[in-house]
RODO-2510 file (C-alpha; in nm, 4 decimals, decimal comma):
residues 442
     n   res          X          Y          Z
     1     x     7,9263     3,7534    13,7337
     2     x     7,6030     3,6666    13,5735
     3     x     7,4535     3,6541    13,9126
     4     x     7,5683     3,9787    13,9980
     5     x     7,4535     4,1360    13,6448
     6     x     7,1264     4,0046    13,7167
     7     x     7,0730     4,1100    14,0385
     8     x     7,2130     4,4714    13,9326
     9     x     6,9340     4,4574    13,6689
    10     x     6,6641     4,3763    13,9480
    11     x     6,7708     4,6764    14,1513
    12     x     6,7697     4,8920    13,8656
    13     x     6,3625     4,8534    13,7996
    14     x     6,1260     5,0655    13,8862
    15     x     5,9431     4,9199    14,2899
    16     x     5,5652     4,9695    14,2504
    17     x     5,3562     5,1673    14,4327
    18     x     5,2511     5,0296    14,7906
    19     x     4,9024     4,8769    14,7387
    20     x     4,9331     4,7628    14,3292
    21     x     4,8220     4,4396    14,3658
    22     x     4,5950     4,2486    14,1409
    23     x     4,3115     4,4223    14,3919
    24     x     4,4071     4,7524    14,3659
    25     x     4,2257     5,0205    14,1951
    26     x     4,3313     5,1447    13,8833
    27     x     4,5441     5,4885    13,9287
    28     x     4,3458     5,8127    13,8755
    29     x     4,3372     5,9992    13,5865
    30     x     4,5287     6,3400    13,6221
    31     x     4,3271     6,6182    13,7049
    32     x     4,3610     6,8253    13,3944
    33     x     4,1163     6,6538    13,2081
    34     x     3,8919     6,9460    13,2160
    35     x     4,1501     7,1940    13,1220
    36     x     4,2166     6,9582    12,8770
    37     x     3,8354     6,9402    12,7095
    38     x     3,8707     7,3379    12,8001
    39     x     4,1538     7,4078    12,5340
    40     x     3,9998     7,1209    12,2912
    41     x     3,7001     7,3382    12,2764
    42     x     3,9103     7,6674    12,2533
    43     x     4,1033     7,5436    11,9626
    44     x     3,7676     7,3920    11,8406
    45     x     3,5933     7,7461    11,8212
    46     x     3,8790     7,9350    11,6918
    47     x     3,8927     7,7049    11,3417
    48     x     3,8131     8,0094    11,0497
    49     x     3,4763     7,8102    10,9905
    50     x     3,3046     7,7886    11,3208
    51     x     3,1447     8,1518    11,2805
    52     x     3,0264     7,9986    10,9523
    53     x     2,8931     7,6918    11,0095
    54     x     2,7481     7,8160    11,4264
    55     x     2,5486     8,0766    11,1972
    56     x     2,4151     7,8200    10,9440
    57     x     2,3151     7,5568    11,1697
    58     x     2,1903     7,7762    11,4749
    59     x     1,9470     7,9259    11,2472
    60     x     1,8257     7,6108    11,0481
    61     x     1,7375     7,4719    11,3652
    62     x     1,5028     7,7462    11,4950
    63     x     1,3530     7,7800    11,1797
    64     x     1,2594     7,4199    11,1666
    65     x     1,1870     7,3946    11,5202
    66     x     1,0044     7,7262    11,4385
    67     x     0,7950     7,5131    11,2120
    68     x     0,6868     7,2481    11,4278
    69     x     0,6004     7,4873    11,6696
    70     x     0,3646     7,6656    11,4624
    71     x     0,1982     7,3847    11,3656
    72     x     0,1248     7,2637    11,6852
    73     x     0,0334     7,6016    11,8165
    74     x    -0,1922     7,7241    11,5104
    75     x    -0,3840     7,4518    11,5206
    76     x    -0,6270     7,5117    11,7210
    77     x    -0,6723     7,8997    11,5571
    78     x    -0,7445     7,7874    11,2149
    79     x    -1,0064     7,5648    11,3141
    80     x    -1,1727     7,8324    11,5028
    81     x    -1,1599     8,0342    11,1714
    82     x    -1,2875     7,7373    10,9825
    83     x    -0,9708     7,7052    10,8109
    84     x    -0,7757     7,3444    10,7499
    85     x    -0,5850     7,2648    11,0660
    86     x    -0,2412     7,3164    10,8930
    87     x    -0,3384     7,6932    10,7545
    88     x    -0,1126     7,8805    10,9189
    89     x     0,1977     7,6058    10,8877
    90     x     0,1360     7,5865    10,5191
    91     x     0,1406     7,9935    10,4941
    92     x     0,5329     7,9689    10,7209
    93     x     0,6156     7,6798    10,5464
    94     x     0,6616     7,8444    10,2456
    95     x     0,7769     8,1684    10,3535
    96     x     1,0585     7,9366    10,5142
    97     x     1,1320     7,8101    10,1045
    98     x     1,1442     8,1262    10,0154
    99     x     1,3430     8,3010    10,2996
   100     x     1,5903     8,0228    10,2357
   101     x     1,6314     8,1401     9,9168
   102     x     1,6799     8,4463     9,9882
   103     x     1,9009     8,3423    10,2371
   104     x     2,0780     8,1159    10,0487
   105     x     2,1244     8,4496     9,7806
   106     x     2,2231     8,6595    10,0142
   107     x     2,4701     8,4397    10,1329
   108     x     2,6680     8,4257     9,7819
   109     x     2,6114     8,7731     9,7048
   110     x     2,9866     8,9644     9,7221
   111     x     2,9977     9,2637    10,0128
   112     x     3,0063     9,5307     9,7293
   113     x     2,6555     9,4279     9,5874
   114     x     2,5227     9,4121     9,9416
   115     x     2,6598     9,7796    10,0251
   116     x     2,5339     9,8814     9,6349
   117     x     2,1592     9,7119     9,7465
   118     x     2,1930     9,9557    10,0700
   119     x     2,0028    10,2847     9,9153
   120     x     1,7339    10,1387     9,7011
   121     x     1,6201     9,9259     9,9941
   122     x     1,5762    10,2462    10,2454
   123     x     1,3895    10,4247     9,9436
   124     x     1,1625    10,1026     9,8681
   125     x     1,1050    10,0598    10,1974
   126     x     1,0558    10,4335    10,3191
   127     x     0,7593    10,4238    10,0135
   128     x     0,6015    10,1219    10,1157
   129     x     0,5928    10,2647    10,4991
   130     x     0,4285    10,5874    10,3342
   131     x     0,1792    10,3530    10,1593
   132     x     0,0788    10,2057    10,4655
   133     x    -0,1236    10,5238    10,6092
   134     x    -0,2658    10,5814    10,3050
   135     x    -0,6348    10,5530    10,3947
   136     x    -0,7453    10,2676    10,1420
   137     x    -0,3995    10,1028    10,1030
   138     x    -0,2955    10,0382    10,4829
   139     x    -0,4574     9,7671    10,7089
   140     x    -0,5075     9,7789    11,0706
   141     x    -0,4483     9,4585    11,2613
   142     x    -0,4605     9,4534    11,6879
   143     x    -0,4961     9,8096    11,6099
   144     x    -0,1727     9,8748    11,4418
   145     x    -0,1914     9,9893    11,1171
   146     x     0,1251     9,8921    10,9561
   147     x     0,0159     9,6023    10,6970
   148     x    -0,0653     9,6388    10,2731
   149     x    -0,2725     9,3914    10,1224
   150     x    -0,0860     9,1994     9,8571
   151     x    -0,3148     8,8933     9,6856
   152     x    -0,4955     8,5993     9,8294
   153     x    -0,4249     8,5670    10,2287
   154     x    -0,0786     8,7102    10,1670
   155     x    -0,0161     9,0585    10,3472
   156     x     0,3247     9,2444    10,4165
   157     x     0,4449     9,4328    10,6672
   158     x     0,7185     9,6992    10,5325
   159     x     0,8282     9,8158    10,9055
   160     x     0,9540     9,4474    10,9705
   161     x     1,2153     9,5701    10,6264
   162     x     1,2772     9,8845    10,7351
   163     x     1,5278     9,7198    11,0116
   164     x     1,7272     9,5526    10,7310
   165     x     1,6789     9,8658    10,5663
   166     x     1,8065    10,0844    10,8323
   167     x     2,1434     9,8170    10,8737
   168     x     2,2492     9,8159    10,5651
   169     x     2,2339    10,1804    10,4637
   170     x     2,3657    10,2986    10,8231
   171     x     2,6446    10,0278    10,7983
   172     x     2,7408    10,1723    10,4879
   173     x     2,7288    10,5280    10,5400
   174     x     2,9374    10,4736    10,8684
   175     x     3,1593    10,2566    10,6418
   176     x     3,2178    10,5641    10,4251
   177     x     3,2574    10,8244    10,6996
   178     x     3,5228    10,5930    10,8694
   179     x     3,7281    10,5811    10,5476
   180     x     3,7175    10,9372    10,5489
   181     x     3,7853    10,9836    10,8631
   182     x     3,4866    11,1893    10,9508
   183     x     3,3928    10,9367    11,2716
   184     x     3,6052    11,1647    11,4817
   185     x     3,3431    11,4627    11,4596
   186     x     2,9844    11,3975    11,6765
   187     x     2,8165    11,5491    11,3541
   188     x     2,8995    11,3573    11,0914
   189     x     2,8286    11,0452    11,3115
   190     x     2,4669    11,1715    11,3885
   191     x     2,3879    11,2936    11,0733
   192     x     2,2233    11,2281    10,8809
   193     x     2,2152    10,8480    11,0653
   194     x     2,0020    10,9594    11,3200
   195     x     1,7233    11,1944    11,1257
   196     x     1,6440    10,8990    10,8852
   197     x     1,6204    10,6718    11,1625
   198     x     1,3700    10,8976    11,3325
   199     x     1,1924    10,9097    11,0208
   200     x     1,1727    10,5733    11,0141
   201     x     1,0450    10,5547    11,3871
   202     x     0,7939    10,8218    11,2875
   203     x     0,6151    10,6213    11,0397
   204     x     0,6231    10,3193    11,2454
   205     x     0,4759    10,4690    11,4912
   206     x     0,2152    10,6371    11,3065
   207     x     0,0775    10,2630    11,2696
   208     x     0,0904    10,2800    11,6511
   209     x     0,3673    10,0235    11,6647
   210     x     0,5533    10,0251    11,9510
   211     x     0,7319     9,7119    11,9390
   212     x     0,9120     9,7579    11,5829
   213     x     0,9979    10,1288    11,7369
   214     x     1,2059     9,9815    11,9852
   215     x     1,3368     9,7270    11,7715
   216     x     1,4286     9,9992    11,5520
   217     x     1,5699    10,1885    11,7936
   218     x     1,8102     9,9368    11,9579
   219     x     1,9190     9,9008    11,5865
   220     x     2,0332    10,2736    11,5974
   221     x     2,2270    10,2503    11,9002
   222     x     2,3622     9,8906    11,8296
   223     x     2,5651    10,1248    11,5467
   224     x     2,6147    10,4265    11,7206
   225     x     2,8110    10,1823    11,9716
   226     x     3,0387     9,9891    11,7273
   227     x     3,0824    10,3799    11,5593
   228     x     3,2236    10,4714    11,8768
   229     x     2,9969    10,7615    11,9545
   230     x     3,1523    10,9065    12,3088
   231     x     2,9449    10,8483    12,6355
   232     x     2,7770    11,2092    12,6069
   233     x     2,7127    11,1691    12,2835
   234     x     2,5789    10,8291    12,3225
   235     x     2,3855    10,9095    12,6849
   236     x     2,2037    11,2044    12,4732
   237     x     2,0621    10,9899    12,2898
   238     x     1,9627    10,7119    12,4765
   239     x     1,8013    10,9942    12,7230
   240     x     1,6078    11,1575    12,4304
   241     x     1,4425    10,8190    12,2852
   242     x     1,3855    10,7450    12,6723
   243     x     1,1593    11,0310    12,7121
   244     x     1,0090    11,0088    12,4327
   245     x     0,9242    10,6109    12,5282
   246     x     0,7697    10,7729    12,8724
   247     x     0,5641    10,9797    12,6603
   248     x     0,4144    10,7281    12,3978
   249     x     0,3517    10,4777    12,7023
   250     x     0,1962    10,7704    12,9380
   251     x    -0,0279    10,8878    12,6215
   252     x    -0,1372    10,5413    12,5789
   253     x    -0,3814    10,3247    12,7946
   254     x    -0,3376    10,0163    12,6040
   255     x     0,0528    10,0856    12,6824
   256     x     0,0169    10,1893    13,0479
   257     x    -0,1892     9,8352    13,0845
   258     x     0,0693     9,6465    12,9559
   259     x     0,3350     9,7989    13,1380
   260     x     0,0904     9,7260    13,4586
   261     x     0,1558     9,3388    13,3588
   262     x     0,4896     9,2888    13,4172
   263     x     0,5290     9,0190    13,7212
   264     x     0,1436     8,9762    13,7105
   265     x     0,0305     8,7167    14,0274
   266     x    -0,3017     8,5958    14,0356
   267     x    -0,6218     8,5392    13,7780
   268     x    -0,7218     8,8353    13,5578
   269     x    -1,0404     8,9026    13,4247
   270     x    -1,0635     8,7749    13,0427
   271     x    -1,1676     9,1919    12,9751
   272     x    -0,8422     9,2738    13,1378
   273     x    -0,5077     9,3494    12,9669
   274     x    -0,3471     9,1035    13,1809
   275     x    -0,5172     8,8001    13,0736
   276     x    -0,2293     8,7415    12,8197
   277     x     0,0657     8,7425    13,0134
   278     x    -0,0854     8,5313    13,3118
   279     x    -0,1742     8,2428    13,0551
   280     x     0,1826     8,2971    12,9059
   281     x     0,3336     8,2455    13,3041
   282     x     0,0649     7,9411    13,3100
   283     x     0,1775     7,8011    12,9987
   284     x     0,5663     7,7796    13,1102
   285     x     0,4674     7,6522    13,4753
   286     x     0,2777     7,3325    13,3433
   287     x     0,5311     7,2600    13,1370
   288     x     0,8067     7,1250    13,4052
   289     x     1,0906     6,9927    13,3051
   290     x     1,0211     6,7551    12,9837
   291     x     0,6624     6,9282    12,9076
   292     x     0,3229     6,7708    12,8221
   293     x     0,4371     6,6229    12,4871
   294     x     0,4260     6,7735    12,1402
   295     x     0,0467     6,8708    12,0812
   296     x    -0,0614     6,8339    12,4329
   297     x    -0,1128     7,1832    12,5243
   298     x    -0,3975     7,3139    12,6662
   299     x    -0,3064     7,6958    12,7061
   300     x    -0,3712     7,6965    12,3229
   301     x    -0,7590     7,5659    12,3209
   302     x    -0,8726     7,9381    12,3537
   303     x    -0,7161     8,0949    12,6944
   304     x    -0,3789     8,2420    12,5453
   305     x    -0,4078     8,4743    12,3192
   306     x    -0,1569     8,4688    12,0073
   307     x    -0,0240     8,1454    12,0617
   308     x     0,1587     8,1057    11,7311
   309     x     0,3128     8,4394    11,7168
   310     x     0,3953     8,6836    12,0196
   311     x     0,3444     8,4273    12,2615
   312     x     0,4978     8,1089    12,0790
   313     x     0,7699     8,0130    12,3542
   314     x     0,5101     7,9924    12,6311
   315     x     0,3448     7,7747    12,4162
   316     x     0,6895     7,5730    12,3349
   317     x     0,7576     7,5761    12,7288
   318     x     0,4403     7,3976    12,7943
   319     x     0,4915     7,1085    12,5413
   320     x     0,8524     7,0679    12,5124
   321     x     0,9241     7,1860    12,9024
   322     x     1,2473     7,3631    13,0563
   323     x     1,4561     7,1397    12,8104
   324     x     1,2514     7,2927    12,5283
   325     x     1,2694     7,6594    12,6188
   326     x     1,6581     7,5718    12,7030
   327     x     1,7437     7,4513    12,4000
   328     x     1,6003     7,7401    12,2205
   329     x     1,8007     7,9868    12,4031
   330     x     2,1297     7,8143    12,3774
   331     x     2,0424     7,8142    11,9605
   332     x     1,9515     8,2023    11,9976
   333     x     2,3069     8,2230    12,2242
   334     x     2,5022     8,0590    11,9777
   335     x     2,3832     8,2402    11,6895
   336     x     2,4334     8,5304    11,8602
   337     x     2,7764     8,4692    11,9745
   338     x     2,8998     8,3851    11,6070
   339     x     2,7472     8,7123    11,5217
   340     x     2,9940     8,9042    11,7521
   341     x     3,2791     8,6812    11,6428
   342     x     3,2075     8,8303    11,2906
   343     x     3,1909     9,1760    11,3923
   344     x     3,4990     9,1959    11,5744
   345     x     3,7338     8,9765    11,4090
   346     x     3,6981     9,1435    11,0941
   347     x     3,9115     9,5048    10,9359
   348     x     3,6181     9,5452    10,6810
   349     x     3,4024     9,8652    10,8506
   350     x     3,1155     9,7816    10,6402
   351     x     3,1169     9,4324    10,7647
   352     x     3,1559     9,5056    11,1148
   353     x     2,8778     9,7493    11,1297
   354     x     2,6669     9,5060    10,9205
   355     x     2,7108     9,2038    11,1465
   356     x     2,7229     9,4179    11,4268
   357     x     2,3681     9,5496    11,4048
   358     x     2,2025     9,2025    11,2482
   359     x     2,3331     9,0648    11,5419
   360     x     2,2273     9,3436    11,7916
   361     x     1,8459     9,2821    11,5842
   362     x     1,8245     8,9833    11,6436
   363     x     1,9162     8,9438    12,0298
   364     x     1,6950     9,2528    12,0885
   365     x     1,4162     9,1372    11,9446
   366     x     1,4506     8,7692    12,1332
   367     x     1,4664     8,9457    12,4521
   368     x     1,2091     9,1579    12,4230
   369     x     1,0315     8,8387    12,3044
   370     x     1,1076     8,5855    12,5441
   371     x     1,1260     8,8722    12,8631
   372     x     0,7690     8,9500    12,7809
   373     x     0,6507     8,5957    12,7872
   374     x     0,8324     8,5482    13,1189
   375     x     0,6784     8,8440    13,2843
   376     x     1,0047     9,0249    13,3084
   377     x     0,9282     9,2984    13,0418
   378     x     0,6290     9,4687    12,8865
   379     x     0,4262     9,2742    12,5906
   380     x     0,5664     9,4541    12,3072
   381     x     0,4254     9,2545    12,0361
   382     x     0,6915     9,1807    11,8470
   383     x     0,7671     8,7947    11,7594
   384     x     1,0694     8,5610    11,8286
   385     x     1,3034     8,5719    11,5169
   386     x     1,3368     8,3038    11,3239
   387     x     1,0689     8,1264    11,5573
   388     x     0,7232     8,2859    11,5526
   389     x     0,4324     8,2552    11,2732
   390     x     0,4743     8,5951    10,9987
   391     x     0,5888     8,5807    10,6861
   392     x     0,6721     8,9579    10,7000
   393     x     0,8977     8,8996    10,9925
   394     x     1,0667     8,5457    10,8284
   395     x     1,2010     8,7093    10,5269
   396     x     1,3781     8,9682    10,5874
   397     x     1,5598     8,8275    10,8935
   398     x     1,6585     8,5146    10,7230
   399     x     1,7886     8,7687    10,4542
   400     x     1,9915     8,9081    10,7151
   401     x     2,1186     8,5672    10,8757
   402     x     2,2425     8,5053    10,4926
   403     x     2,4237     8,8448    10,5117
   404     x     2,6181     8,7367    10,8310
   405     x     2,6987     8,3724    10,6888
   406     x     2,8150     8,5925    10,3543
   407     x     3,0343     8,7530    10,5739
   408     x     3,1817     8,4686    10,7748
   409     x     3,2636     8,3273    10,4437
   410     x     3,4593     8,6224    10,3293
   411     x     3,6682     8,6300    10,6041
   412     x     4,0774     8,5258    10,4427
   413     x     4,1166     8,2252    10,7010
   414     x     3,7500     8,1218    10,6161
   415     x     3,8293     8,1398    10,2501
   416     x     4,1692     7,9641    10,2637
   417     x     4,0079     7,6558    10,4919
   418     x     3,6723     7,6406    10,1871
   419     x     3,8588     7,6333     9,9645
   420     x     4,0981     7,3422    10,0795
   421     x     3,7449     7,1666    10,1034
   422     x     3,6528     7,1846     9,7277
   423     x     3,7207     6,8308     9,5173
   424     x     3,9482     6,9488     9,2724
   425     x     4,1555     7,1640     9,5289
   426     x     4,1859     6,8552     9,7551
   427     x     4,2858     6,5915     9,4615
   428     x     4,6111     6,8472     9,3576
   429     x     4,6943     6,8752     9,7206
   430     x     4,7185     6,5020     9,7789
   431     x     4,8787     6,4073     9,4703
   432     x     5,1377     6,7002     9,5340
   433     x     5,2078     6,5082     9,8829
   434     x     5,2454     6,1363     9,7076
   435     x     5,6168     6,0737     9,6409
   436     x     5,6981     5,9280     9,2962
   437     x     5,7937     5,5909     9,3469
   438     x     6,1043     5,4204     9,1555
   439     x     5,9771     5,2608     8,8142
   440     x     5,9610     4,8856     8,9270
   441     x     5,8409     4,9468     9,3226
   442     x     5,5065     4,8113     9,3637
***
């Protein structure tokens, strides 16, 4: 019997698999290991605080990457202006301190003060756009006049606020209507949205700046669209500030020129309005795939023009390489992915429009950016967010990155999962899950 019993027990286990020798390979791993990492990262980005913390850290990083890059790009301009070598860094660096506090305000501030700041900012703003073609008052830089003179070698440009301006006061008048149910009718959607905003476009482009004008006017649609204007409604639109683009750009010969430099081949003339986007292309091909090395540019000694400010990627291309330019557009995706994630995941209109057309500034305005630099669009003149030398332009976009991270915060889920996070909320929780032990257990 024990025999038998023990040679029933032998049948009974489990024969191994033909080849499973001490020489065999080791068995594969099943091949849902990416579907695996796939739902990780799922679950991973669907945690209330992602949006939060995506918007926090995406934007710390190109403003201190922003930093570096300005340094090494300005360089070479203030000593031409017999200024210290760090002149321009200095001047960012502490519009960065500042627009972090601001940011760092804006972030704390509740929805209903944000919505209540809404009016006086149009008003201030609208006043200080006014100022700027007072003869006297305004200054004219690269022949824009849209700059006031504050103290010292601080200036301000009020056009670069009018965009928070216009998001807060639309958001909240579209907030309003949509409570009252007044979205439904294509008048009370345009107006009186649309008329200020083409006030605003008029005295921006007084100053002759086309750049902030179609910043200003992606804003406007960026609403429109989460408003749910109708196709008609919305194609009316977009056809009227069309033409009226065709017109400023056929009216202009500094426009016309640089709409002539888009895909520019060859070696322009330094007279010619082409010189700065070839150097731009230049600057990104000699970069290859690691760059030159942090410093080591040469497109910067004098042959691009605006290194530090409109043109600040080529210059990052060129010293940091593909990987460089890469990682800055993954940042700029990221950012601008949380942004959406806010606008659509929450029931608060105000919020929605609010995040919704931060978010549609701040990808515009990178395009626009980064297409010009690559050849793909006309030189606008407008700088990469977050990224390019001017104060002006810092401020009031990392004001508006502190709205959206005010925003994620509010969110219930987002408050719920902070506020398990606090000290004193996390020392009741635990000592509500320790079970009283009996009087003499150690």
């Amino acid at each position: 019997m024990p025999a038998e019993k023990s040679s029933a027990v032998r049948s009974r286990r489990p024969t191994p698999p033909r080849g499973a020798g001490r020489g065999s390979p080791a068995p594969r791993a099943p091949r849902g290991g990416v579907r695996r990492l796939y739902e990780q990262a799922r679950r991973a980005w669907d945690r209330p605080l992602t949006a939060y913390y995506v918007i926090l850290g995406s934007s710390l990083l190109i403003t201190v990457l922003g930093l570096v890059m300005v340094y090494s790009a300005s360089m070479i301009q203030a000593l031409n202006i017999d200024k210290s070598s760090t002149y321009f860094f200095g001047k960012q660096f502490v519009a960065a301190v500042i627009g972090g506090v601001l940011m760092l305000i804006a972030s704390r501030m509740p929805v209903k003060l944000h919505r209540a700041l809404a009016y006086p900012m149009l008003m201030i703003t609208v006043f200080l756009m006014v100022l700027v073609q007072v003869p006297g008052i305004g200054i004219s830089r690269n022949g824009n006049q849209n700059w006031l003179y504050l103290a010292g070698p601080f200036q301000l440009q009020p056009s670069e606020f009018g965009k928070l301006a216009l998001i807060l006061w639309g958001a909240d008048l579209l907030a309003r209507k949509q409570d009252k149910r007044l979205l439904a009718q294509w008048k009370h959607m345009l107006v009186p949205l649309v008329p200020v905003a083409f006030m605003l476009l008029g005295l921006i482009m007084l100053g002759g700046d086309m750049g902030t004008a179609i910043i200003l006017t992606a804003i406007l649609f960026g609403l429109l669209w989460l408003a749910g204007a109708p196709t008609r409604l919305f194609a009316g639109v977009l056809g009227f500030a069309a033409a009226v683009a065709v017109l400023l750009i056929w009216t202009s010969p500094n426009r016309m020129s640089r709409l002539s430099c888009m895909g520019i081949i060859g070696e322009p003339d330094p007279d010619d309005g082409c010189w700065q986007a070839a150097h731009g292309i230049y600057a990104l091909a000699s970069g290859g795939w690691f760059g030159s090395g942090l410093g080591a540019s040469v497109e910067k000694w004098g042959q691009l023009p605006e290194p530090h400010t409109d043109f600040i990627f080529a210059i990052t291309g060129e010293e940091l390489g593909l990987a460089g330019t890469l990682s800055v557009l993954a940042l700029f995706a990221a950012l601008g992915y949380a942004g959406i994630r806010v606008a659509g995941r929450t029931e608060d209109p105000f919020v929605r429009y609010a995040a919704g057309g931060v978010t549609t500034w701040i990808m515009a305005q990178a395009v626009i950016n980064i297409g010009a630099v690559l050849g793909l669009l006309p030189i606008a003149g407008v700088p990469l967010p977050l990224f390019s030398y001017g104060g002006s332009a810092l401020l009031p976009t990392m004001f508006a990155v502190g709205l959206m991270i005010a925003f994620a915060r509010n969110d219930p889920a987002a408050k719920a999962a902070l506020a398990m996070r606090r000290p004193g909320v996390r020392w009741k929780t635990m000592r509500r899950r320790v079970k009283k032990r009996p009087s003499g257990e150690r």
